[in-house]
C-alpha positions as CSV (number, residue, x, y, z in Angstrom):
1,X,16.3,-23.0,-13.8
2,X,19.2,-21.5,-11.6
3,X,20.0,-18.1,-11.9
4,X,23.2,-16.5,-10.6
5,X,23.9,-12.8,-10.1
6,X,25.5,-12.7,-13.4
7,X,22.4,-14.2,-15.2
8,X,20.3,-11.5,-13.3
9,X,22.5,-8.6,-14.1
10,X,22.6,-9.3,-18.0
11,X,18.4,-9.8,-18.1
12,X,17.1,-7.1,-20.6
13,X,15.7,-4.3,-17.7
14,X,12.1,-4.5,-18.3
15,X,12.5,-8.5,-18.1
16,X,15.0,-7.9,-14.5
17,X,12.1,-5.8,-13.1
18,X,9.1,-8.0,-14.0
19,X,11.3,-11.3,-11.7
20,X,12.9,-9.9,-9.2
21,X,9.4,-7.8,-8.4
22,X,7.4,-11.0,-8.5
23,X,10.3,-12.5,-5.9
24,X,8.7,-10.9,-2.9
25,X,5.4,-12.6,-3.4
26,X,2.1,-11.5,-2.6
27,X,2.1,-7.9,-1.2
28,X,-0.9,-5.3,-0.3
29,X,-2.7,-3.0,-2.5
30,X,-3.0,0.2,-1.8
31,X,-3.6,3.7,-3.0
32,X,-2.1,6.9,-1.3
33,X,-3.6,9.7,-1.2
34,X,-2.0,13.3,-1.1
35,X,-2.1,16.9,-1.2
36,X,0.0,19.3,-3.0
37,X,0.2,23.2,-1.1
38,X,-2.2,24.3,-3.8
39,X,-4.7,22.1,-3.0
40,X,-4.4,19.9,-5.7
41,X,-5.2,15.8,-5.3
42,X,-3.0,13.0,-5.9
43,X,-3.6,9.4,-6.1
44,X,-1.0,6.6,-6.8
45,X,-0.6,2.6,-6.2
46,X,2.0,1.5,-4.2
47,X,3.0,-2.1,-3.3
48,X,5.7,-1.5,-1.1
49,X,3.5,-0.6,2.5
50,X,4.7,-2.6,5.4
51,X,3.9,-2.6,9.5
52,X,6.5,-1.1,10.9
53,X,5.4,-1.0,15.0
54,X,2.4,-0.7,16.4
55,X,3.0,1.2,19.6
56,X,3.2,4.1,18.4
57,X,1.4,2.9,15.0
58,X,4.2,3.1,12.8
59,X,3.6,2.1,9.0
60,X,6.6,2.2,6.0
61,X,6.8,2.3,2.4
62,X,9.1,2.9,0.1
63,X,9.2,5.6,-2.7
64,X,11.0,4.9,-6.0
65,X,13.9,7.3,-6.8
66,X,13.4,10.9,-8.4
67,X,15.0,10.2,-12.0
68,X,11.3,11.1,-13.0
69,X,8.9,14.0,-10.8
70,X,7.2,11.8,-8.1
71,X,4.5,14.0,-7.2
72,X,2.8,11.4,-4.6
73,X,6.8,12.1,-2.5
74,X,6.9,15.5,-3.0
75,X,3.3,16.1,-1.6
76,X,4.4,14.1,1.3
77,X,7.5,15.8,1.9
78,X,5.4,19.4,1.5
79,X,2.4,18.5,3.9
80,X,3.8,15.7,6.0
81,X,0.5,14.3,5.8
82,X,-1.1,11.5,3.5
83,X,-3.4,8.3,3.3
84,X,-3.4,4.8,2.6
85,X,-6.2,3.1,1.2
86,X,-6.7,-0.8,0.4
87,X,-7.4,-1.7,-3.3
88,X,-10.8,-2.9,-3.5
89,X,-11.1,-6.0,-5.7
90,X,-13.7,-4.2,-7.5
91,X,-11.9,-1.1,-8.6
92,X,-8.0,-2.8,-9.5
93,X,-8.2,-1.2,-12.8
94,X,-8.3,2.0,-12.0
95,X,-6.4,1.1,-8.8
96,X,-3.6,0.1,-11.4
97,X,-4.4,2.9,-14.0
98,X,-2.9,5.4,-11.5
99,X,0.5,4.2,-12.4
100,X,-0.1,6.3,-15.7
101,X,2.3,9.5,-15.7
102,X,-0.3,11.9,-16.0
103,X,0.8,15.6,-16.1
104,X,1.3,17.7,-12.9
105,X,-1.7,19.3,-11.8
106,X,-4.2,16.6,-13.3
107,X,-6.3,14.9,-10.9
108,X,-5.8,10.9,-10.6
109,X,-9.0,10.1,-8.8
110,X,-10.8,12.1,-11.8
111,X,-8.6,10.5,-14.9
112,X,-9.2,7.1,-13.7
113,X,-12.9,7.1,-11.9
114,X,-12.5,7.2,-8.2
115,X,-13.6,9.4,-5.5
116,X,-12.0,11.5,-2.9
117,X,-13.5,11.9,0.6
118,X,-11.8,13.9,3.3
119,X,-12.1,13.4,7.3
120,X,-12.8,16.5,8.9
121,X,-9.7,16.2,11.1
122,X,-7.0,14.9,8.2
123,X,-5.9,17.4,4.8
124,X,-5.0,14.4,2.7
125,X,-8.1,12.7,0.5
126,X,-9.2,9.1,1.0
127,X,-10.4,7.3,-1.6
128,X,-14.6,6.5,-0.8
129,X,-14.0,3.5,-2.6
130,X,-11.5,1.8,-0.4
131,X,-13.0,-0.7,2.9
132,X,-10.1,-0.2,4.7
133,X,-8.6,4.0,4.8
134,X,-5.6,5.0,7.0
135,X,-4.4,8.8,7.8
136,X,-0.9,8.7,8.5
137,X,1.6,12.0,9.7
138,X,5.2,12.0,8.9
139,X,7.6,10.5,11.6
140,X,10.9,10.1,9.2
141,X,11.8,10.0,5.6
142,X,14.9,8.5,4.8
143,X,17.4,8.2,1.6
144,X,19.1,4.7,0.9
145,X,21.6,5.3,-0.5
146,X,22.1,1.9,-1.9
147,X,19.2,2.8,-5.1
148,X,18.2,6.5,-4.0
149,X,14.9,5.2,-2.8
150,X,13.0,6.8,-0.3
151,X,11.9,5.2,2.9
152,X,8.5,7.1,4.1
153,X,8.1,6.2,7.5
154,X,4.3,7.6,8.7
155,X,2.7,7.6,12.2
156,X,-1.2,6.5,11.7
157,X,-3.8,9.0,13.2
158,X,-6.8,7.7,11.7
159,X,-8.5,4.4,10.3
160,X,-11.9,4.3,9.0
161,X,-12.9,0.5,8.7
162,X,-16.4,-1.5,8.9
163,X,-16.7,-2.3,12.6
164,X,-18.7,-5.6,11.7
165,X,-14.8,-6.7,10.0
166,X,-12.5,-6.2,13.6
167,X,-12.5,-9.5,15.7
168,X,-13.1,-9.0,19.6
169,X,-9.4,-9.6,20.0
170,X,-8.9,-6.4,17.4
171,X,-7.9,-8.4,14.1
172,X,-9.3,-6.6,11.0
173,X,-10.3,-9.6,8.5
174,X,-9.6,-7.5,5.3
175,X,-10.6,-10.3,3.0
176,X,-13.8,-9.9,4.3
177,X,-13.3,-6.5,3.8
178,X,-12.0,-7.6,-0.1
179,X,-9.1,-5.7,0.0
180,X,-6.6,-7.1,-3.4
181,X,-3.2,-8.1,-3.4
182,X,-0.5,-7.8,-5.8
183,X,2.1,-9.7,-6.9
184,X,5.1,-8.8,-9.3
185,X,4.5,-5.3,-10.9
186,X,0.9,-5.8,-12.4
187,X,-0.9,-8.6,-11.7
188,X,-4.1,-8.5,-9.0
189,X,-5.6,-10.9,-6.9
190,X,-8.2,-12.0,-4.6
191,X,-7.5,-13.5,-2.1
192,X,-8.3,-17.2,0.2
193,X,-7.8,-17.8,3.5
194,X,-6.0,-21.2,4.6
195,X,-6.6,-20.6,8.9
196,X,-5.5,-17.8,11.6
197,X,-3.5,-19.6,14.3
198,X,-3.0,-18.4,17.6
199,X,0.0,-17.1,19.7
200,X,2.6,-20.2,18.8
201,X,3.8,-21.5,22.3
202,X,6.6,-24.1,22.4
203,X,5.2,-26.6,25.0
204,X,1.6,-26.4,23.6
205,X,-0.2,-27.4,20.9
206,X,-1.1,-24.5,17.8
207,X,-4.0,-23.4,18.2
208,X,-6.7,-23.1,15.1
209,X,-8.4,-19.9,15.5
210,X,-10.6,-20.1,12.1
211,X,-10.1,-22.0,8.7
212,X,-10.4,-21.3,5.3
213,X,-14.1,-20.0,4.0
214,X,-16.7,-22.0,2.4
């Protein structure tokens, strides 16, 4: 089928959302983790993480717009401080269960069966659950104005991850790790790796660092 912008403008909105979501492909899992100036915990799944630089460390993600109470972006905004925590493939239902607009004040990690954990240097709760957790200060939030979302830009401080997972040359093999992906708005996976190639040289031939699994 070919669709034109036309054809995508008049799909039914729930229909729109699902395909042009899945469009993107396979993107990472995660949970962030906040703090409201009360105290109280947050916990929501976001698809939309993304490496920005990594000297300094800078990571992205981007926050829908506030034509509902986003309580995940408003903790942010309040604390400048939060976490980012890779789905396990073991917990995506309540990973995904998060999503649920549960009333302000309620606890996600208790509605939905996961556990917070806190570093002693770092406000914002991890999730125990998660192989892979990230503490990450606020560098820059920005509005586009193109859909009123909000770009979250955060600097990372701290990652807590199983030492045996990091190569010697400081690549983190999160499938080892079984961190999920996601693709479209709702659908899990594990994941399979194909190879890891080395730095891509013009006059030499690619170099096979490690193939798929058995």
């Amino acid at each position: 089928m070919h669709f034109n912008a036309c054809d995508i403008d008049k799909m039914d909105t729930r229909y729109r959302a699902n395909f042009i979501n899945a469009l993107s492909g396979f993107k990472s899992a995660n949970l962030i983790g906040s703090i409201n100036k009360s105290g109280q915990h947050n916990l929501a799944i976001v698809s939309s993480v993304f490496h920005i630089g990594a000297h300094p460390p800078l990571m992205g993600m981007i926050m829908r717009p506030h034509t509902v109470p986003r309580d995940t972006l408003q903790n942010i905004k309040d604390t400048g401080v939060y976490t980012i925590n890779h789905v396990n493939v073991n917990h995506v239902a309540q990973a995904h269960h998060t999503s649920a607009r549960f009333d302000e004040g309620v606890s996600e990690f208790e509605q939905v069966g996961l556990t917070p954990w806190f570093s002693p240097t770092h406000r914002a709760p991890f999730v125990a659950e998660s192989n892979i957790k990230i503490a990450l200060e606020v560098q820059d939030i920005q509005l586009l104005a193109l859909n009123q979302t909000e770009l979250v830009i955060g600097q990372v401080v701290e990652v807590i991850v199983d030492e045996t997972a990091i190569a010697v040359d400081g690549y983190i093999d999160i499938e080892q790790l079984n961190s999920a992906a996601i693709s479209g708005l709702d659908s899990y996976h594990a994941t399979s790796r194909i190879a890891r190639y080395g730095y891509a040289k013009p006059d030499e031939p690619l170099k096979i660092i490690s193939t798929i699994k058995n």
